[in-house]
FIKE-941434 format. One record per residue (C-alpha): residue number from 1; residue in one letter; chain; x, y, z. Coordinates in steps of 0.2 Angstrom, whole numbers, plus 5000, padded with zeros to 4 digits. Layout:
<nr: NUM rest: A kette: A u: X v: Y w: Z>
...
// end
This chain:
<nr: 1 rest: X kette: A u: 4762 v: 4950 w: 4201>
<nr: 2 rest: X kette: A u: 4748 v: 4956 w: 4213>
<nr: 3 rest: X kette: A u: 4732 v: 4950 w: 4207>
<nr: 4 rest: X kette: A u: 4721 v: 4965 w: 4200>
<nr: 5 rest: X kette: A u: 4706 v: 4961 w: 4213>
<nr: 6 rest: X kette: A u: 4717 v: 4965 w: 4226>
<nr: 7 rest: X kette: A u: 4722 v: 4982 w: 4218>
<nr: 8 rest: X kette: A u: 4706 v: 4990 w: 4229>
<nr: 9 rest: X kette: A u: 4698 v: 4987 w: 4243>
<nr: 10 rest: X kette: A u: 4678 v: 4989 w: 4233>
<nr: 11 rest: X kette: A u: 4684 v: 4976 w: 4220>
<nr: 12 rest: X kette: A u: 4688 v: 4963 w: 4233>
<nr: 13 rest: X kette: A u: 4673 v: 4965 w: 4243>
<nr: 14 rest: X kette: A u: 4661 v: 4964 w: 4227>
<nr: 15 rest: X kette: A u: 4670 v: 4948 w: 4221>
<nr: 16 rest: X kette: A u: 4668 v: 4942 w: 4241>
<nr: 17 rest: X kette: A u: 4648 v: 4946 w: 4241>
<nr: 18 rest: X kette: A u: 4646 v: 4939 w: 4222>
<nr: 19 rest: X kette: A u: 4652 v: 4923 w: 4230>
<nr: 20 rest: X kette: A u: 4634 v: 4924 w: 4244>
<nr: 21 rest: X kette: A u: 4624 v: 4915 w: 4231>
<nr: 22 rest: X kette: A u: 4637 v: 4901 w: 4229>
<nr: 23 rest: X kette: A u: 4636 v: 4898 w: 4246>
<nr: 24 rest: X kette: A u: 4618 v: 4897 w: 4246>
<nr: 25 rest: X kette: A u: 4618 v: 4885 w: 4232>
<nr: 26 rest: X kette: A u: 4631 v: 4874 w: 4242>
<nr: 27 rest: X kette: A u: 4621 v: 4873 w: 4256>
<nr: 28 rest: X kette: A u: 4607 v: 4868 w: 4247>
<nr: 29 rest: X kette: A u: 4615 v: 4853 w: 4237>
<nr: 30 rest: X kette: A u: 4624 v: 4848 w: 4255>
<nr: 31 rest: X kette: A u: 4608 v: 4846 w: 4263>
<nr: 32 rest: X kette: A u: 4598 v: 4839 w: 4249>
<nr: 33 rest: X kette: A u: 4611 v: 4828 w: 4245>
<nr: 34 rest: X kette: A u: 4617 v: 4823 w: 4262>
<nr: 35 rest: X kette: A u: 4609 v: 4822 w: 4277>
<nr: 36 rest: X kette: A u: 4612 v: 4837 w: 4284>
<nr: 37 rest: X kette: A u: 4603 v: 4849 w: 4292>
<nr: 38 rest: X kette: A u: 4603 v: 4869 w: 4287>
<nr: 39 rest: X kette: A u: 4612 v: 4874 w: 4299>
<nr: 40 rest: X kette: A u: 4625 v: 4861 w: 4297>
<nr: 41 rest: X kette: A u: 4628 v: 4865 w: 4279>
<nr: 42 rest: X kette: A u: 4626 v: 4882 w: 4282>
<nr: 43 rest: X kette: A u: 4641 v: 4881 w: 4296>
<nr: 44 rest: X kette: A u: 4653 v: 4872 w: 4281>
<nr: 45 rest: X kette: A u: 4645 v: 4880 w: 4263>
<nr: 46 rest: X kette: A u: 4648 v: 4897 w: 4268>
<nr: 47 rest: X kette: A u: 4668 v: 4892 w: 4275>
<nr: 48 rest: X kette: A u: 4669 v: 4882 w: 4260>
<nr: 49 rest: X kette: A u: 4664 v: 4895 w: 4248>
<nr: 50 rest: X kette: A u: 4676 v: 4906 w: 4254>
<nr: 51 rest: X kette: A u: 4691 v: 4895 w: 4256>
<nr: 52 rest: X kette: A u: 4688 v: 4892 w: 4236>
<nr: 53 rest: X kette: A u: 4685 v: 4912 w: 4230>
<nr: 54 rest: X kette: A u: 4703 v: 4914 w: 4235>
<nr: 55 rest: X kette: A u: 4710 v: 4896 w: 4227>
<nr: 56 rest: X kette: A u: 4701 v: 4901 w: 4210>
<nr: 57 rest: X kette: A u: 4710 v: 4917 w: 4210>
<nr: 58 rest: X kette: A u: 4725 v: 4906 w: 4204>
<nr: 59 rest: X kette: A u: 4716 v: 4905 w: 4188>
<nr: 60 rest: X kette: A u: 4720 v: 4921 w: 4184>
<nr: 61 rest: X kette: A u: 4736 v: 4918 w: 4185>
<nr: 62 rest: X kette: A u: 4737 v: 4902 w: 4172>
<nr: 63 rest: X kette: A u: 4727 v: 4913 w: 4162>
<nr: 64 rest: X kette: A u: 4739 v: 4925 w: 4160>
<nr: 65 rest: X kette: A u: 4753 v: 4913 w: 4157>
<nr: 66 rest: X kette: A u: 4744 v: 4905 w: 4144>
<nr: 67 rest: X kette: A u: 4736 v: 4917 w: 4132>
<nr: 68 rest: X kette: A u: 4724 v: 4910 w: 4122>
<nr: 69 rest: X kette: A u: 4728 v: 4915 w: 4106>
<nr: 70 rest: X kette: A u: 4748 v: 4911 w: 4109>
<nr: 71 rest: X kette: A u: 4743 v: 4894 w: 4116>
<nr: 72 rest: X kette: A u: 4740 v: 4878 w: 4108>
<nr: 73 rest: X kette: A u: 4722 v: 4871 w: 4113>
<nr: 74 rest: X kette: A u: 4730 v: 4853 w: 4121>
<nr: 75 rest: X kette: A u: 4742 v: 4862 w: 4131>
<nr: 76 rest: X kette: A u: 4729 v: 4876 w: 4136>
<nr: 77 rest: X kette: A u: 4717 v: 4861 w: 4141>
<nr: 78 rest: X kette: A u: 4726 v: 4852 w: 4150>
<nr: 79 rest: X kette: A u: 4734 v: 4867 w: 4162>
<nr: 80 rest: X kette: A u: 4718 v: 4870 w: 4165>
<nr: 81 rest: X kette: A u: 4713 v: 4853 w: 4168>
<nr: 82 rest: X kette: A u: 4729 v: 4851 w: 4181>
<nr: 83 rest: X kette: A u: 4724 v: 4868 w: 4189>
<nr: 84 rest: X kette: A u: 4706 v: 4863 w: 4192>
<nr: 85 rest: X kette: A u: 4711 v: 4844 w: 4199>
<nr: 86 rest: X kette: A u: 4722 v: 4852 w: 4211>
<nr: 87 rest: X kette: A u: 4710 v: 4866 w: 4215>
<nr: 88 rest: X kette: A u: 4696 v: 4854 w: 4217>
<nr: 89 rest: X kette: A u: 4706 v: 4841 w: 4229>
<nr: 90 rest: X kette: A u: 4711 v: 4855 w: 4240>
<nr: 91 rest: X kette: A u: 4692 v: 4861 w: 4240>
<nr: 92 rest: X kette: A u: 4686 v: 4844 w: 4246>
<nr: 93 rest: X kette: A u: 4703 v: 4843 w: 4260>
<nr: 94 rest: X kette: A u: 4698 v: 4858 w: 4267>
<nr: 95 rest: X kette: A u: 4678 v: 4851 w: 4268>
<nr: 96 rest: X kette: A u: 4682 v: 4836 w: 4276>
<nr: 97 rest: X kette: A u: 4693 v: 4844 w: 4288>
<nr: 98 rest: X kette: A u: 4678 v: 4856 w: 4292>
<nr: 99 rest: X kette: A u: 4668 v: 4845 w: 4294>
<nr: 100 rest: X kette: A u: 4678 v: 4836 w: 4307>
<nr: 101 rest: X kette: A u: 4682 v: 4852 w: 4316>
<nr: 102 rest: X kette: A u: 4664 v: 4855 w: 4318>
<nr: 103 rest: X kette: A u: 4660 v: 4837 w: 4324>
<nr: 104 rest: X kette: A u: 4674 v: 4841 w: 4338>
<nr: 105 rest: X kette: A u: 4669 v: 4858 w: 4343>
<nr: 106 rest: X kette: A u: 4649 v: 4852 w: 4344>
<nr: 107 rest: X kette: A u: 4644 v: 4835 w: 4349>
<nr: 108 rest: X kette: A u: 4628 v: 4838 w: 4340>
<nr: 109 rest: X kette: A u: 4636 v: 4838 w: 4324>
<nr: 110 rest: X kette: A u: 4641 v: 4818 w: 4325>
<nr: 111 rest: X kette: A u: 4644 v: 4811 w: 4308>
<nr: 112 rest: X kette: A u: 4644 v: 4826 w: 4299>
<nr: 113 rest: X kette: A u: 4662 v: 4822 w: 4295>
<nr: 114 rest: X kette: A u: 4656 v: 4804 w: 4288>
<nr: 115 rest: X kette: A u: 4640 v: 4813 w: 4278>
<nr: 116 rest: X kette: A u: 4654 v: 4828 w: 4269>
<nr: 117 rest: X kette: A u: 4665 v: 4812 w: 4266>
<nr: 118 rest: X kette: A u: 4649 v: 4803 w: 4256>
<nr: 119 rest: X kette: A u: 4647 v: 4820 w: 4246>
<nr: 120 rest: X kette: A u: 4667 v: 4821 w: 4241>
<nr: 121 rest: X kette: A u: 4662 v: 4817 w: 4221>
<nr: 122 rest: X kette: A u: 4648 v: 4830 w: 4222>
<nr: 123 rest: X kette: A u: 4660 v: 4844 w: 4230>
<nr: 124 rest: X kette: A u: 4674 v: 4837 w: 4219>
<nr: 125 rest: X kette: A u: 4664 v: 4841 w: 4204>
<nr: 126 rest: X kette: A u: 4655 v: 4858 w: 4209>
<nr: 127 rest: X kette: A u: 4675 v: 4864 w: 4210>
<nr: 128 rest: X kette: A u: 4679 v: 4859 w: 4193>
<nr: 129 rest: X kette: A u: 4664 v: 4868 w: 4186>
<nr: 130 rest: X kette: A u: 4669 v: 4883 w: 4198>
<nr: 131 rest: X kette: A u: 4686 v: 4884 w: 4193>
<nr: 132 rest: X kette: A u: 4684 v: 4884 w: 4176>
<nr: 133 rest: X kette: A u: 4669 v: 4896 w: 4177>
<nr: 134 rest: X kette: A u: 4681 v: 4907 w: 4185>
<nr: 135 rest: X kette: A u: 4694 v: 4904 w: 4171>
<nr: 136 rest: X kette: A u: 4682 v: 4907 w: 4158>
<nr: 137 rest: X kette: A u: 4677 v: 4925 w: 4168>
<nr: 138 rest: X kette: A u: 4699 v: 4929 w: 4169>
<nr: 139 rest: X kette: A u: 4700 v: 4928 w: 4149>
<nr: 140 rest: X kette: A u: 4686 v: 4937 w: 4148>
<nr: 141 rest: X kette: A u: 4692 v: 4951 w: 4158>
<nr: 142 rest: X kette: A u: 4712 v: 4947 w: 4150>
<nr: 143 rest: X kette: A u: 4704 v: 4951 w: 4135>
<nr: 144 rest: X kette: A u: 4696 v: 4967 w: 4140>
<nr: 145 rest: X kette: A u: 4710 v: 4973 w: 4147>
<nr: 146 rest: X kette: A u: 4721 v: 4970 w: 4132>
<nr: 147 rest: X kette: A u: 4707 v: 4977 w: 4121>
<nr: 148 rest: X kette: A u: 4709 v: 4992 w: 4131>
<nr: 149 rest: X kette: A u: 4727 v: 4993 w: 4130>
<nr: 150 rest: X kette: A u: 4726 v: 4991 w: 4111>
<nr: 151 rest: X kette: A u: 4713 v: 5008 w: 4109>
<nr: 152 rest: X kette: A u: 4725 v: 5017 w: 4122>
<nr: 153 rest: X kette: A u: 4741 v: 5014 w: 4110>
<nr: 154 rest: X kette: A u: 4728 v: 5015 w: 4094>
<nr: 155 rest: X kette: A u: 4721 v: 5034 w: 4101>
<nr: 156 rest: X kette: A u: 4741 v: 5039 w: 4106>
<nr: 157 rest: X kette: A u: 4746 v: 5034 w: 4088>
<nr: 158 rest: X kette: A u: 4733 v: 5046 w: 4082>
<nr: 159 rest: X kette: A u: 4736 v: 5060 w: 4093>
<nr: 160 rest: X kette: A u: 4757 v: 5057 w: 4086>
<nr: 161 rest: X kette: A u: 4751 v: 5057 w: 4070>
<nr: 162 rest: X kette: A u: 4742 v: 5072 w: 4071>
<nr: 163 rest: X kette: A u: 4755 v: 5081 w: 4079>
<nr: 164 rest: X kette: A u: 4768 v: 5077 w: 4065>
<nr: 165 rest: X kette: A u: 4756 v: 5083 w: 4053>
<nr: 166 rest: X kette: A u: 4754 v: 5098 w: 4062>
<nr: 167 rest: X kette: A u: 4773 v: 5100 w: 4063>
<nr: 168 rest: X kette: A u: 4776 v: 5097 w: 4045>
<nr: 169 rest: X kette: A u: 4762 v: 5108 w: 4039>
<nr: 170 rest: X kette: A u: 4771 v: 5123 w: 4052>
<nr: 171 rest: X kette: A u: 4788 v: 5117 w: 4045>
<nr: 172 rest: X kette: A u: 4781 v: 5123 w: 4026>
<nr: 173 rest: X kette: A u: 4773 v: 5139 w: 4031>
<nr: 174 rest: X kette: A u: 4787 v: 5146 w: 4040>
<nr: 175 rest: X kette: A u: 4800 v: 5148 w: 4026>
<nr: 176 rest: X kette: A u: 4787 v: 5152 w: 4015>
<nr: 177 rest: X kette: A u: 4785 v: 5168 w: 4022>
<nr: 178 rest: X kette: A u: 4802 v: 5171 w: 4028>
<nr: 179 rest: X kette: A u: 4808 v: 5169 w: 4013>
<nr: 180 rest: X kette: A u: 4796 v: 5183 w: 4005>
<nr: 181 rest: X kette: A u: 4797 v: 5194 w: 4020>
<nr: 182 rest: X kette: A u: 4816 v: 5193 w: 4018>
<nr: 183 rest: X kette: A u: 4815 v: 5197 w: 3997>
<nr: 184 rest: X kette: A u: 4804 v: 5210 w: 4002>
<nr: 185 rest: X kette: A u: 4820 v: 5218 w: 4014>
<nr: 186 rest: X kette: A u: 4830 v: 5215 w: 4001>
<nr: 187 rest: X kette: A u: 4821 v: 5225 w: 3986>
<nr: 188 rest: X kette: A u: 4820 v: 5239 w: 3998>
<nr: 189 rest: X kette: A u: 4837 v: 5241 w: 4004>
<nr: 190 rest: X kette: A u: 4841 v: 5250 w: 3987>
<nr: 191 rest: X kette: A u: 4825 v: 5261 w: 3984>
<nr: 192 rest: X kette: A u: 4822 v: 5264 w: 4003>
<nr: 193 rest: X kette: A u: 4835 v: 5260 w: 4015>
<nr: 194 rest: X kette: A u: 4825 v: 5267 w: 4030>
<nr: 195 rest: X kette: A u: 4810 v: 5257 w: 4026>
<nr: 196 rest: X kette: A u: 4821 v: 5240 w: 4022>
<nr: 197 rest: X kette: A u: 4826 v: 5242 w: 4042>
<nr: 198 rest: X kette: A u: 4809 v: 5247 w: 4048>
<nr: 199 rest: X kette: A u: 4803 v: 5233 w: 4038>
<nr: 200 rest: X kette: A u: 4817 v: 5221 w: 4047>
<nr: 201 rest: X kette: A u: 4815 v: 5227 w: 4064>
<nr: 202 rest: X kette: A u: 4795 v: 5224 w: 4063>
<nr: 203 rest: X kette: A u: 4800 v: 5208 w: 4055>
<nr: 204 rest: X kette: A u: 4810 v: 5203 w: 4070>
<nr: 205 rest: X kette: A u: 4794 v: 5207 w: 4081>
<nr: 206 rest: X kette: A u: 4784 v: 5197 w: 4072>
<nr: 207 rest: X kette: A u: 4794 v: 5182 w: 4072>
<nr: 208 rest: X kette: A u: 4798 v: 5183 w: 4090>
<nr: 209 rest: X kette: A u: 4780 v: 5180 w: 4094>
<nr: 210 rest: X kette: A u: 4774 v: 5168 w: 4083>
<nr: 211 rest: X kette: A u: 4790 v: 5158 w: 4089>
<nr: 212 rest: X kette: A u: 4782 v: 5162 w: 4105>
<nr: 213 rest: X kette: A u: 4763 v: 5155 w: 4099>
<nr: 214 rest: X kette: A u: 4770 v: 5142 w: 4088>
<nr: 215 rest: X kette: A u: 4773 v: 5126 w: 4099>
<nr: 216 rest: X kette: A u: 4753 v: 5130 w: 4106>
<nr: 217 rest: X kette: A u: 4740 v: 5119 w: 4101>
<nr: 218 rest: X kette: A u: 4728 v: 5133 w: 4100>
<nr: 219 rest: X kette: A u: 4729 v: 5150 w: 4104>
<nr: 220 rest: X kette: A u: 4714 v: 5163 w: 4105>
<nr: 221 rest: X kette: A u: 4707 v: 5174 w: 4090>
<nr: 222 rest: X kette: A u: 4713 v: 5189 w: 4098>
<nr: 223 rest: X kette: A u: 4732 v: 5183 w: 4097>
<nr: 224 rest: X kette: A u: 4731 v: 5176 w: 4080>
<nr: 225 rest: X kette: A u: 4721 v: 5195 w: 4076>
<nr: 226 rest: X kette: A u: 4736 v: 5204 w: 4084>
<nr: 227 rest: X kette: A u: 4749 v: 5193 w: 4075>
<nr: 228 rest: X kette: A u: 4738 v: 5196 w: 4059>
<nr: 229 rest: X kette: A u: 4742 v: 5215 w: 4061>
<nr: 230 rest: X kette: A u: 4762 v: 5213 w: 4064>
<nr: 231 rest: X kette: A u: 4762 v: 5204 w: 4049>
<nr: 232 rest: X kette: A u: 4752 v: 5218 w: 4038>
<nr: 233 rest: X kette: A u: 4762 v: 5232 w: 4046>
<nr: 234 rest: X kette: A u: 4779 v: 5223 w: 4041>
<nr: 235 rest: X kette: A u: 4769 v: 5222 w: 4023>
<nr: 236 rest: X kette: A u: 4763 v: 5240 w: 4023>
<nr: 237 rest: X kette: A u: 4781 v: 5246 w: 4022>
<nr: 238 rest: X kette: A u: 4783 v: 5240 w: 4005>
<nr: 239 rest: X kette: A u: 4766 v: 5243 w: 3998>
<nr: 240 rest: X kette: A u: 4760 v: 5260 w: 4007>
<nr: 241 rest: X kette: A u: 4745 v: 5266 w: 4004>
<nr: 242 rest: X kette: A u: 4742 v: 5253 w: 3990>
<nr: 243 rest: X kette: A u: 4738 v: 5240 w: 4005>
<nr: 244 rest: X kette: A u: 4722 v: 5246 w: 4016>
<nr: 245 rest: X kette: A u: 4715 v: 5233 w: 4027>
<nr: 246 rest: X kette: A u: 4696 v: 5233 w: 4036>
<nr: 247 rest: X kette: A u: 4692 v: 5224 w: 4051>
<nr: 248 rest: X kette: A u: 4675 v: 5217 w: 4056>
<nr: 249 rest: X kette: A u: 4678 v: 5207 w: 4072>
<nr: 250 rest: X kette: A u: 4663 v: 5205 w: 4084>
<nr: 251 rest: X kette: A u: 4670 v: 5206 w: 4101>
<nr: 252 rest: X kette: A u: 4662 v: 5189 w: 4106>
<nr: 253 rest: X kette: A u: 4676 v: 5180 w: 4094>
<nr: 254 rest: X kette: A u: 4690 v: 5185 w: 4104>
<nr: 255 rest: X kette: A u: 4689 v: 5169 w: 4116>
<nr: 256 rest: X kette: A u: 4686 v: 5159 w: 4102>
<nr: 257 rest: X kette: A u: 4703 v: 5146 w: 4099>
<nr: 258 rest: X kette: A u: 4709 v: 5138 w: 4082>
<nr: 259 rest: X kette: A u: 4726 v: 5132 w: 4077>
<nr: 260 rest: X kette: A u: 4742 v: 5147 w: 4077>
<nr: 261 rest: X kette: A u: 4745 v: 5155 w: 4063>
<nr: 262 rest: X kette: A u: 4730 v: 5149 w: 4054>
<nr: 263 rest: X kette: A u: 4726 v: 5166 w: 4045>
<nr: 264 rest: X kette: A u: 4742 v: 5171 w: 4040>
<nr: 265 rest: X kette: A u: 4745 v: 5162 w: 4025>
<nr: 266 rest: X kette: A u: 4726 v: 5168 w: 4019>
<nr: 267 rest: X kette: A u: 4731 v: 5182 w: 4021>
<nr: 268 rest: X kette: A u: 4750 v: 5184 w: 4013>
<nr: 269 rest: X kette: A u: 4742 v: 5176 w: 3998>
<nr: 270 rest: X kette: A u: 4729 v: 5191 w: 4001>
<nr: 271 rest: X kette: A u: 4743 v: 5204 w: 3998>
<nr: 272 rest: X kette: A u: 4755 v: 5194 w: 3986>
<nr: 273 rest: X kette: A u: 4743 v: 5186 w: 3973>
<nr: 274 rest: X kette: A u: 4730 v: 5201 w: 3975>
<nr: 275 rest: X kette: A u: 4736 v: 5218 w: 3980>
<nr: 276 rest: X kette: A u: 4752 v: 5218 w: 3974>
<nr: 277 rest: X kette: A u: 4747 v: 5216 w: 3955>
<nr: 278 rest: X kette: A u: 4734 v: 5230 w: 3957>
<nr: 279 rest: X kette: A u: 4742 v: 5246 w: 3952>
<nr: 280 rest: X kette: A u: 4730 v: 5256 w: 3963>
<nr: 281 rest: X kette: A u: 4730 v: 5242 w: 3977>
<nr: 282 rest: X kette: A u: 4715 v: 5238 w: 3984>
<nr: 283 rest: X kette: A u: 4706 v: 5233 w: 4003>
<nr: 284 rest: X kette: A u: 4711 v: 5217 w: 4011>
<nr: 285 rest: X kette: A u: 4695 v: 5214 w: 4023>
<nr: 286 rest: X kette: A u: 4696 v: 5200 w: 4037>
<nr: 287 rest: X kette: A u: 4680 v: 5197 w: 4045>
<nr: 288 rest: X kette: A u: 4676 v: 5186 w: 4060>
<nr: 289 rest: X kette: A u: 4659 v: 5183 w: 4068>
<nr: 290 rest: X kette: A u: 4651 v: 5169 w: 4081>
<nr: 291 rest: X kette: A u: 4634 v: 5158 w: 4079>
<nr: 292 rest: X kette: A u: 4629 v: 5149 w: 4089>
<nr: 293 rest: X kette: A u: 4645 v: 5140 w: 4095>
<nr: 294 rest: X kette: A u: 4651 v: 5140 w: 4078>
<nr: 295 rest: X kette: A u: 4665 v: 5154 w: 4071>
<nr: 296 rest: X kette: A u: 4665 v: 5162 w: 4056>
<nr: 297 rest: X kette: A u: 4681 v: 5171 w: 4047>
<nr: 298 rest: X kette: A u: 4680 v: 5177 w: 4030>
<nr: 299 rest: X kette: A u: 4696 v: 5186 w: 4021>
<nr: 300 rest: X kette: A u: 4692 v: 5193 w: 4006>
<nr: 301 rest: X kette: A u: 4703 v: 5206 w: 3994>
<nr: 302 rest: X kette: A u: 4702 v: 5213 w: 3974>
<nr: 303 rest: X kette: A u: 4712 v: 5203 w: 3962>
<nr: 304 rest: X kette: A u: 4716 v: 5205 w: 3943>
<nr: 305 rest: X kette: A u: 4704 v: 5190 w: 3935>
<nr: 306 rest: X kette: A u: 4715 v: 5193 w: 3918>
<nr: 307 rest: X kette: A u: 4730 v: 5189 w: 3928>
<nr: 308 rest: X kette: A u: 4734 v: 5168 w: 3928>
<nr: 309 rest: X kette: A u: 4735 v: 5160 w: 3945>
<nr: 310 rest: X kette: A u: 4755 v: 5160 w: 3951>
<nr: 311 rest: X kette: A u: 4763 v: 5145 w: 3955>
<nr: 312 rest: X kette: A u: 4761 v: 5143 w: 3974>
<nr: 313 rest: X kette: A u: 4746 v: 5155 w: 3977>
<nr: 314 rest: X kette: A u: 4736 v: 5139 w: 3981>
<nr: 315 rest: X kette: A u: 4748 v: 5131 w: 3993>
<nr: 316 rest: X kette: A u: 4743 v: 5142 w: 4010>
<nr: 317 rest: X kette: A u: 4722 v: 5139 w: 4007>
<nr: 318 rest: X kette: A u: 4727 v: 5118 w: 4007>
<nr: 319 rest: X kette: A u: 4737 v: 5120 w: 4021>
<nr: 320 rest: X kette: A u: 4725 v: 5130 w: 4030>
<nr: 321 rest: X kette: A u: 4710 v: 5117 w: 4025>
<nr: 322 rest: X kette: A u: 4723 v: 5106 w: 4030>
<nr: 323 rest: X kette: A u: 4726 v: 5111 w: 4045>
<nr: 324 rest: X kette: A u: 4708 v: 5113 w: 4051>
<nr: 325 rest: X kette: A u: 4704 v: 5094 w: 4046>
<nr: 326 rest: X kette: A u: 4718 v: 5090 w: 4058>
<nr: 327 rest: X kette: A u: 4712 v: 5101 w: 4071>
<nr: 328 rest: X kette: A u: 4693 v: 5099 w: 4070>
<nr: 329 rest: X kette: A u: 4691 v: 5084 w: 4058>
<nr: 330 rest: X kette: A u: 4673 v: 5087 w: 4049>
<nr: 331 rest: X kette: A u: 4666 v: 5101 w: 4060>
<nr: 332 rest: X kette: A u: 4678 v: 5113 w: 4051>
<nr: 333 rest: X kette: A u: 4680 v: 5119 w: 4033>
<nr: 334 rest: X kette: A u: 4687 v: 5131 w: 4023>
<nr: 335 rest: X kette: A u: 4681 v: 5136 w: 4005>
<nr: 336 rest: X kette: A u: 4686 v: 5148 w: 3993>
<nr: 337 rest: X kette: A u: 4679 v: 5159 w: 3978>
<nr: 338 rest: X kette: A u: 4683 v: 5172 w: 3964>
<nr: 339 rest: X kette: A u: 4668 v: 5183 w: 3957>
<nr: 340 rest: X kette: A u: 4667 v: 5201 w: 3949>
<nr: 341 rest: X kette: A u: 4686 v: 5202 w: 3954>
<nr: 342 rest: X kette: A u: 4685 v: 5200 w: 3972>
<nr: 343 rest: X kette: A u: 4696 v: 5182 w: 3978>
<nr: 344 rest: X kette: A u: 4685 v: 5178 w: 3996>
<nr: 345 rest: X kette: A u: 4691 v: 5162 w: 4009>
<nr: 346 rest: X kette: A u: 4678 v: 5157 w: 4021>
<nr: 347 rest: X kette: A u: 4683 v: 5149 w: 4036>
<nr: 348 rest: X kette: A u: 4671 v: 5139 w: 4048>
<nr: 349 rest: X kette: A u: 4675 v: 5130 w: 4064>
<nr: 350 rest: X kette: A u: 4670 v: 5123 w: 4081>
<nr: 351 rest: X kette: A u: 4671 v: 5140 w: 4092>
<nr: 352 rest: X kette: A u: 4680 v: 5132 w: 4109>
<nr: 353 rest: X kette: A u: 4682 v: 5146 w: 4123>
// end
């Protein structure tokens, strides 16, 4: 495996330049240390400093073959220890053999070679620290990079999650409604046989598009408004004039997005657990307004406060809270109330556009 410095050209020469001040130092300690002038130690530090970034690259690689929370310490220790003998030998081979090179090519440079040899313990032992500074740096960034890795897989775990909630929570308001809308077919095929196939073929309609919404994250409020009123169209043919609907929607809410099919289920239980036990019916109104960068729906229809809740009428509102949690988490929320006979369901969520 390719080392992850040479994975771009920036990251190589950043690690070359952070190497400058080692270099610097080297020459320092070579001529404080051995009788050499600036120049001479210049001409070996800055060769020598170079040779070594590339050999302590290898750590990298003993690094990754010896993680340190699978490895035992005396084994750990002691690959490292290895590692940086052999590193630091060929450090102090290739400096001797500088040395000599330069004490060849310039007659000046006489016993430069005899000067780097007296300085073998010193150079022996700056590599040792060097190399295990640079191991110390690879499990650092080892670690990072597994850290990484981890809240990568933790974030896609969520976002799996989420999506199976979402799933399952479409899987329960589908048949819901199906199975109403198709009891509803049913109990007019014999008192109104023409109303039963208008009422089927706007069914039809109906579940053709939300089919066509229903595998989007989001869809905009004008879609979910327009699936809104296929649905209360398929419901007027069985309650007539008993089922009036009023719309307050501010045209700035039309872009706004939230989850498909959020609304219908407020309002079926609207119809089904209001107006259908009114004897004169009633007005289902659906409001929608934006604040700010906030919207605001409200759904709202007369009910019988005599009349005990039915099984089930509280099953769409928890799925839409429900639903809004998953979508928005805490910037939404959903609350309901009953006074002076009116059933209301507030919605409120981010308004993304």
């Amino acid at each position: 495996m390719v080392h992850p410095i040479f994975a771009e050209r920036d990251r190589l020469r950043l690690y070359l330049l952070a190497w400058i001040p080692i270099a610097i130092l080297l020459a320092v300690l070579l001529a404080a240390g051995g009788r050499l002038g600036w120049i001479e130690s210049a001409l070996i530090a800055f060769p020598l400093a170079l040779f070594y970034a590339f050999v302590t690259l290898s750590a990298w690689y003993v690094s990754r073959s010896l993680p340190q929370t699978a490895s035992g310490l005396s084994r750990l220790l002691g690959a490292h220890a290895a590692a940086a003998t052999v590193s630091s030998a060929l450090w102090v081979a290739f400096g001797i053999a500088l040395s000599r090179a330069l004490e060849t090519a310039v007659p000046s440079f006489a016993g430069v070679e005899v000067r780097i040899r007296d300085q073998r313990v010193l150079l022996f032992a700056v590599g040792v620290l060097l190399y295990l500074l640079g191991s110390a740096v690879h499990y650092a960034l080892l670690a990072a990079d597994a850290s990484r890795l981890a809240e990568r897989r933790a974030l896609e775990l969520q976002v799996h999650a989420r999506e199976a909630e979402l799933r399952a929570l479409r899987a329960q308001i589908d048949p819901h409604f199906l199975f109403n809308s198709l009891h509803s077919i049913s109990a007019l095929t014999g008192s109104d046989p023409a109303g039963a196939r208008r009422m089927a073929l706007l069914l039809g309609d109906f579940l053709r598009d939300s089919l066509r919404v229903g595998g989007r994250d989001r869809i905009p409020l004008a879609e979910e408004l327009r699936l809104l009123r296929q649905f209360l169209d398929i419901e007027h043919v069985r309650f007539g004039d008993r089922l009036r609907v009023t719309w307050t929607v501010s045209d700035d809410t039309h872009g706004c997005e939230l989850p498909p099919l959020l609304l219908q289920p407020l309002v079926e239980n609207a119809v089904r657990h209001g107006i259908a036990h009114l004897l004169d019916g009633g007005d289902v109104r659906i409001r929608a307004e934006r604040r700010g960068g906030r919207l605001y729906v409200g759904i709202e229809n007369p009910c019988d406060p005599d009349r005990p809740m039915r099984r089930g009428a509280g099953v769409g509102l928890e799925n839409v809270r429900r639903r809004l949690q998953t979508a928005f988490g805490a910037e939404a929320a959903a609350q309901s109330s009953e006074r002076d006979g009116v059933f209301k369901v507030d919605l409120v969520m981010p308004c993304s556009s």
